[in-house]
One Martini backbone bead per residue (centre of mass of N, CA, C, O) as a GRO file, in nm:
protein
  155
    1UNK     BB    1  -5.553  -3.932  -1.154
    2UNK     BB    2  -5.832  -3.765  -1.222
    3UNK     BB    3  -6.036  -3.976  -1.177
    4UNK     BB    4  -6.027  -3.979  -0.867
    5UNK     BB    5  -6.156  -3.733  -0.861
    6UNK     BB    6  -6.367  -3.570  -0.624
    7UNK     BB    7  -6.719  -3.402  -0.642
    8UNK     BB    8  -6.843  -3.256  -0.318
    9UNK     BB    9  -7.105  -3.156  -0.138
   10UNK     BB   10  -6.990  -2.946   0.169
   11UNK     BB   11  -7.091  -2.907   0.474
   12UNK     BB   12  -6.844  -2.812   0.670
   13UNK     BB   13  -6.762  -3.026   0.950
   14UNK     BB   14  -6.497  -3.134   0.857
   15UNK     BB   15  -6.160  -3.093   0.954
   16UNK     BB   16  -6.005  -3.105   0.635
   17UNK     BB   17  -6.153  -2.864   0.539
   18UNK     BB   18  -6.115  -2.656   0.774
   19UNK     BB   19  -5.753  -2.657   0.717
   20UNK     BB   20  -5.764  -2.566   0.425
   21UNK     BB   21  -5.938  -2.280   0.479
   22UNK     BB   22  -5.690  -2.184   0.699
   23UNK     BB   23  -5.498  -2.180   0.446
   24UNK     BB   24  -5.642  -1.979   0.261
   25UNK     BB   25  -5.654  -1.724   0.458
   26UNK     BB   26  -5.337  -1.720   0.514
   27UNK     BB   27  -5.268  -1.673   0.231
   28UNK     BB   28  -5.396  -1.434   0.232
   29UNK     BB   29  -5.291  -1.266   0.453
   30UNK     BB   30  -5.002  -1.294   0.297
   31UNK     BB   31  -5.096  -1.128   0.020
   32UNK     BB   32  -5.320  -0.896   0.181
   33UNK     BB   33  -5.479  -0.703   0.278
   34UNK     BB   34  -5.709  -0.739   0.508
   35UNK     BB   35  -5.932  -0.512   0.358
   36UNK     BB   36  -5.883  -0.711   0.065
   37UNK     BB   37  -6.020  -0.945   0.219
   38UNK     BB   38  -6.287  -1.187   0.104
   39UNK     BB   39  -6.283  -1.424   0.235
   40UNK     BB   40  -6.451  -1.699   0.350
   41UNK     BB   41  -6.520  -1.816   0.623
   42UNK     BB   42  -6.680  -2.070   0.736
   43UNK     BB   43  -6.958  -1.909   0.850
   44UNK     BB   44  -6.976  -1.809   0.555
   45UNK     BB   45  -7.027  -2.108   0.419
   46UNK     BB   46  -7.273  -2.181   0.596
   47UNK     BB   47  -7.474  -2.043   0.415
   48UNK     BB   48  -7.771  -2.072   0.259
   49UNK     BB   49  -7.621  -1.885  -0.015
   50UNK     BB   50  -7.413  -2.137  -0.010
   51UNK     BB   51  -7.209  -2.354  -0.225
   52UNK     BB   52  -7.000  -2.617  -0.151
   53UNK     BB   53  -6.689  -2.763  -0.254
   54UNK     BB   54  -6.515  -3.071  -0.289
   55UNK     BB   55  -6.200  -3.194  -0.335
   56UNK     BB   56  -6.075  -3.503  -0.377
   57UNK     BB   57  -5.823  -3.763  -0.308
   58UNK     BB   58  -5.928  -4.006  -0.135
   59UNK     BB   59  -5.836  -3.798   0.181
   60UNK     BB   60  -5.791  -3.574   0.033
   61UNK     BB   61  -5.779  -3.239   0.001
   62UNK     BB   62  -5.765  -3.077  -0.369
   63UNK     BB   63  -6.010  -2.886  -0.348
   64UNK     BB   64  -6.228  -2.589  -0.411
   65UNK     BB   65  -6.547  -2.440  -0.400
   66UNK     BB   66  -6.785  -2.150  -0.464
   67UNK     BB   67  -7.169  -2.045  -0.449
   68UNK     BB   68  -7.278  -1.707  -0.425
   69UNK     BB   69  -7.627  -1.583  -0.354
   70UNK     BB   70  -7.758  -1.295  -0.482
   71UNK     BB   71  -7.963  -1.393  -0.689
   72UNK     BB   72  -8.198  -1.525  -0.941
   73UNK     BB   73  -7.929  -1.496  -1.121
   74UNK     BB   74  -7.699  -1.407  -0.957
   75UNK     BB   75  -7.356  -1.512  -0.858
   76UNK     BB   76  -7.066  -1.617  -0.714
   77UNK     BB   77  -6.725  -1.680  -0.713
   78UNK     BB   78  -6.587  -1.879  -0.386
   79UNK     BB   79  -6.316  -2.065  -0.297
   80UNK     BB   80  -6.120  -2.110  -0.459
   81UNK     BB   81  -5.885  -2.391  -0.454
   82UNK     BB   82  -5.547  -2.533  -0.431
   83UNK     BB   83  -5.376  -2.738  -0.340
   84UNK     BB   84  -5.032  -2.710  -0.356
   85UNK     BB   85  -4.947  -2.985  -0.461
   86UNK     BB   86  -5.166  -2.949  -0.715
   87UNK     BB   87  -5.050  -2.728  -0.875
   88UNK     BB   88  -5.141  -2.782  -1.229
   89UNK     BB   89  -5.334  -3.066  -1.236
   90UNK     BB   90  -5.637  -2.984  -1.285
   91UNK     BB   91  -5.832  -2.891  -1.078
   92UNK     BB   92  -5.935  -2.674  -1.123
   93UNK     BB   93  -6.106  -2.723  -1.409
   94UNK     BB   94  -6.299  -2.894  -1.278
   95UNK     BB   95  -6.415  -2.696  -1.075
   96UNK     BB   96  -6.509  -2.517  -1.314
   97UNK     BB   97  -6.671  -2.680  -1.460
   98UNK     BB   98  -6.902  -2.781  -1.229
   99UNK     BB   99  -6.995  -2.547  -1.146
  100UNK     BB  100  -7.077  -2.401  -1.424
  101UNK     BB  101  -7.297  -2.655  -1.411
  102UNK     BB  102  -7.396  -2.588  -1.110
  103UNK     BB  103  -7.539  -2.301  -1.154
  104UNK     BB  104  -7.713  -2.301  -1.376
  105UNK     BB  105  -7.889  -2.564  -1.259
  106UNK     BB  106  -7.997  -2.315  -1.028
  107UNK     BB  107  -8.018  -2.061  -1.191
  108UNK     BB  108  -7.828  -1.924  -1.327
  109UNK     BB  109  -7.706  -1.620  -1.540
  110UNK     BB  110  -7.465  -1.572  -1.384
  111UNK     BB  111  -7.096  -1.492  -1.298
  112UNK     BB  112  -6.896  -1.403  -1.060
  113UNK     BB  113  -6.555  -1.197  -0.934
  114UNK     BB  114  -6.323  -1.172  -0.688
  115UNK     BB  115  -5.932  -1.101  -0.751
  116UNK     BB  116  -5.617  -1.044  -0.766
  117UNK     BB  117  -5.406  -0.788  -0.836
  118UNK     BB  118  -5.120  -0.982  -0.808
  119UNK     BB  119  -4.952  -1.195  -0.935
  120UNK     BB  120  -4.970  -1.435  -0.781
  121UNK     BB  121  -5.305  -1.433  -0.919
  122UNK     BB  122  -5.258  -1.473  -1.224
  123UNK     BB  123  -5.333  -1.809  -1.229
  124UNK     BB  124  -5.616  -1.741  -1.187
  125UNK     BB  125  -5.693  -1.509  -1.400
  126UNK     BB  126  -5.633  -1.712  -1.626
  127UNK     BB  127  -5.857  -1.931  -1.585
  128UNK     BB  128  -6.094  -1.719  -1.617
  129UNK     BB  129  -6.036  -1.674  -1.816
  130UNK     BB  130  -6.057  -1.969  -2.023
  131UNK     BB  131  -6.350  -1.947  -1.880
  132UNK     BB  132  -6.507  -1.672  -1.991
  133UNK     BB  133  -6.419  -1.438  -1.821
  134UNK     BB  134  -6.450  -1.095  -1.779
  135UNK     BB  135  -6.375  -0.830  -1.713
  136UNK     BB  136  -6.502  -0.546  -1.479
  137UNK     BB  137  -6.691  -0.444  -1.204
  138UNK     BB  138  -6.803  -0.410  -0.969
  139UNK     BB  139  -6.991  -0.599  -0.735
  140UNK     BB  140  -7.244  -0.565  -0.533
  141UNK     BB  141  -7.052  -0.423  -0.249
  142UNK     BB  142  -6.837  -0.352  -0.380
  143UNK     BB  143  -6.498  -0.176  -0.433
  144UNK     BB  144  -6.296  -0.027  -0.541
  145UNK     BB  145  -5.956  -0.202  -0.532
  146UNK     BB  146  -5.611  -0.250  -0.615
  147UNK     BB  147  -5.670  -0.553  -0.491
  148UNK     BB  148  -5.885  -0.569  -0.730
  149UNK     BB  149  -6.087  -0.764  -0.918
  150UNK     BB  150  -6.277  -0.838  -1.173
  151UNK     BB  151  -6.568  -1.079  -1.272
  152UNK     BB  152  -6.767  -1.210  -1.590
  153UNK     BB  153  -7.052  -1.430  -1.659
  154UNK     BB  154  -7.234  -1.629  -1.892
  155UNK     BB  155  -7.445  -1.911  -1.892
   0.00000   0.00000   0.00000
C-alpha cells in the first residue's frame, strides 16, 4: 500500500486539494478555539514564502504538509495533516521523512512548529517528538497560548 502513496510538490490550484484543507481547517475550529487556530488557508499557503506537498494514493489526497520561511536558516512546519481514512497507516510519517529532508536541502538548519495542546493533538505531538522535536518556547510571531505547544529541531 505505502508504495503508491506519491509525494508532490503542489501548487494548491486542484480542486481535490481544496476540499482537503477545507475539511483541515473545519477540523481544526472544531477543536481550538478561533483566536488560536493558526491554519493557513488557501491564500495563505499559496504565498511565496511557502512550500505545500500533497500526498497522493491513486486520485486520492491522503495527506499533505507544508515549509514557510521563516528567514534564511529557520522555516515553521504548517499544514501536515493525514486523511481521517488513512490515519494510523503511515503517511504522516513519509510527509514527515520528505519534509525534513527537502527543508535541509532548501538551506534551512532548523525546523520549528505550533500543534495543540488538548489531547485530540497528542497523536501530532507524538509523531513531532519521534522525528526529534523537542518542546520550545513561542517562536516567530507566536505568543504562548494554552492551547498551543511549540517544538523545534535542527536539520
Amino acid at each position: 500500500m505505502g508504495h503508491q502513496v506519491r509525494i508532490v510538490v503542489d501548487d494548491l490550484s486542484g480542486e481535490r486539494i481544496a476540499a482537503f484543507l477545507r475539511e483541515h481547517m473545519r477540523e481544526m475550529r472544531s477543536t481550538t478555539p478561533e483566536e488560536s487556530v493558526h491554519a493557513l488557508d488557501l491564500d495563505g499557503l499559496r504565498r511565496p514564502e511557502v512550500t505545500f506537498w500533497s500526498a497522493w494514493d491513486g486520485e486520492a489526497v491522503v495527506g499533505c504538509g507544508a515549509v514557510k520561511r521563516l528567514d534564511a536558516e529557520h522555516a515553521e512546519l504548517k499544514s501536515m495533516r493525514t486523511a481521517a481514512e488513512r490515519k494510523r497507516t503511515g503517511i504522516a510519517s513519509l510527509l514527515m521523512e520528505h519534509i525534513l529532508i527537502e527543508a535541509k536541502s532548501m538551506g534551512f538548519g532548523r525546523l520549528s512548529l505550533e500543534t495543540g495542546s488538548t489531547e485530540f493533538f497528542l497523536p501530532a505531538r507524538r509523531l513531532y517528538e519521534r522525528f526529534g522535536f523537542a518542546y520550545c518556547e513561542p517562536f516567530a510571531d507566536y505568543q504562548p497560548d494554552v492551547h498551543s505547544v511549540f517544538m523545534t529541531r535542527r536539520l
